[in-house]
C-alpha positions in Angstrom: 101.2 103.6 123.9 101.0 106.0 120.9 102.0 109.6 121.8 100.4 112.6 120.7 102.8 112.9 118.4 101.0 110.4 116.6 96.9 111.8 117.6 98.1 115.1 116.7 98.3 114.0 112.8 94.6 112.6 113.4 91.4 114.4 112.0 88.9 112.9 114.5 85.6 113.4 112.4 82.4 112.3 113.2 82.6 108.8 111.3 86.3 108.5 110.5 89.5 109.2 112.0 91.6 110.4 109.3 95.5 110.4 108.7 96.9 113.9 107.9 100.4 113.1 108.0 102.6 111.1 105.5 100.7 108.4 103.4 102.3 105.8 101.2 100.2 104.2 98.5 99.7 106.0 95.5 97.3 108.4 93.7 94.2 106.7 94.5 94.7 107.9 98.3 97.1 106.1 100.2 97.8 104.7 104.0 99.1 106.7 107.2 102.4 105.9 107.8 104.4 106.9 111.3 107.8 106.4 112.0 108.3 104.4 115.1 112.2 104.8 115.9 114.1 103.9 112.6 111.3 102.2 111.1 108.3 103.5 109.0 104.8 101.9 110.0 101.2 102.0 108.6 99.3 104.7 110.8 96.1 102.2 110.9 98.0 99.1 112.0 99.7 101.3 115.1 96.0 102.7 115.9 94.3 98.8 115.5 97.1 97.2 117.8 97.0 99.8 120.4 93.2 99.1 121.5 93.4 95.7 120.1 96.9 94.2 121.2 98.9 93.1 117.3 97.1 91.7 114.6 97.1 87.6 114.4 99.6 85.9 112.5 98.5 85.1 108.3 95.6 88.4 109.2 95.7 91.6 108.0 93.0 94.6 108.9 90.1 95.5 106.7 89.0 99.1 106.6 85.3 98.4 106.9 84.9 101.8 106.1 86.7 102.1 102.6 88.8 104.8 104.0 92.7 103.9 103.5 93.5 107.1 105.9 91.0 105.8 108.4 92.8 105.3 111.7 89.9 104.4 113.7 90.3 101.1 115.6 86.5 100.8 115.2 86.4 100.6 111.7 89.3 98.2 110.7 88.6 94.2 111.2 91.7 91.8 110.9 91.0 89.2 108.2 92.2 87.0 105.9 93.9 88.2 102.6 91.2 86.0 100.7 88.3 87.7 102.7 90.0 91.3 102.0 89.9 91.1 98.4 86.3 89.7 98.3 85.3 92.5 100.2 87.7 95.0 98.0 85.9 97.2 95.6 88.4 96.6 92.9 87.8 93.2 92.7 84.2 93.7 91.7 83.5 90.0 93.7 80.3 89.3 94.3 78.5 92.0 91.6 76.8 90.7 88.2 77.6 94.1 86.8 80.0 96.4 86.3 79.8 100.3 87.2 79.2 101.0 83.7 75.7 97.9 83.7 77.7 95.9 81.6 77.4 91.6 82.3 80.2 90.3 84.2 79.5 86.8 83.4 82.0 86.4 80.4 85.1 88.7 82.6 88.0 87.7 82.9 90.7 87.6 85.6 94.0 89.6 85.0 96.7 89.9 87.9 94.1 89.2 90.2 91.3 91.6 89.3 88.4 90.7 87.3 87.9 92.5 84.5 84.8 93.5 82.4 85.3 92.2 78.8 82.8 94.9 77.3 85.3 97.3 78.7 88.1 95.8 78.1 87.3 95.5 74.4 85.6 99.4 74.3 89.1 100.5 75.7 91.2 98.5 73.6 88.7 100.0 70.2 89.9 103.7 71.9 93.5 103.0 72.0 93.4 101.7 68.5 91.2 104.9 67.1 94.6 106.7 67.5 97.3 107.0 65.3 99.9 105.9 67.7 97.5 103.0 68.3 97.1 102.1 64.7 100.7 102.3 64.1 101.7 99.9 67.3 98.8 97.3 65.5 100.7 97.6 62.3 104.2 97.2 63.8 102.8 94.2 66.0 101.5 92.5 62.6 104.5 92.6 60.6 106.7 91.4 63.7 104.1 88.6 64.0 104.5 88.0 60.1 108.4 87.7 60.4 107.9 85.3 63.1 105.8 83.4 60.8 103.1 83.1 62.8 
């Protein structure tokens, strides 16, 4: 049973239960985390298995919400990884579009993400419309010519 060490790091709002505490996960907002004896644990897994027992074996929980500092049992749904990062955002699964109206259909998949080849190519124009980019594309041809290529 969690103590109130742990609620009292809780923002109970009207929708979400938000972590206050530590998170771990980078800029983009992170995950609660809760030390448990010696060892560090993710706030919303704690919160899931205390009114849910522990999460099934090859599972892992969903925030249904979209909130990573979301704590409420009521919001997080243990799934499959594959069903996770269909539902993720990032992945831009299941959208035609991306957030700037471009056509997905000619993306491509990098490290797991899809990405928007309009974008990808506008970005890539951007980085080269700087000096420092121009001189990496110069330095990048004349290695390519020395490898004969």
């Amino acid at each position: 049973m969690l103590d109130s060490r742990f609620w009292d790091k809780v923002n109970k709002t009207d929708s979400c239960w938000l972590w206050t505490a530590s998170v771990v996960g980078g800029p983009r907002g992170g995950y609660g985390q809760f030390r448990v004896g010696k060892k560090m644990r993710k706030a919303h897994v704690l919160s899931f298995e205390e009114s849910n027992g522990p999460v099934p074996a090859g599972m892992q929980l969903d925030h249904l919400c979209r909130e990573r500092a979301c704590v409420n049992p009521d919001h997080l749904q243990a799934v499959t990884q594959a069903e996770n990062q269909k539902r993720s955002p990032l992945t831009m699964s299941g959208r035609t579009e991306c957030i700037h109206g471009h056509s997905l259909a000619d993306a491509y998949i990098s490290n797991g993400v899809r990405i928007c080849r309009a974008c990808a190519l506008a970005a890539s124009a951007r980085r080269l419309a700087t000096e420092e980019g121009r001189r990496y594309q110069r330095e990048w041809q004349r290695a390519r010519r020395a490898r004969g290529r």
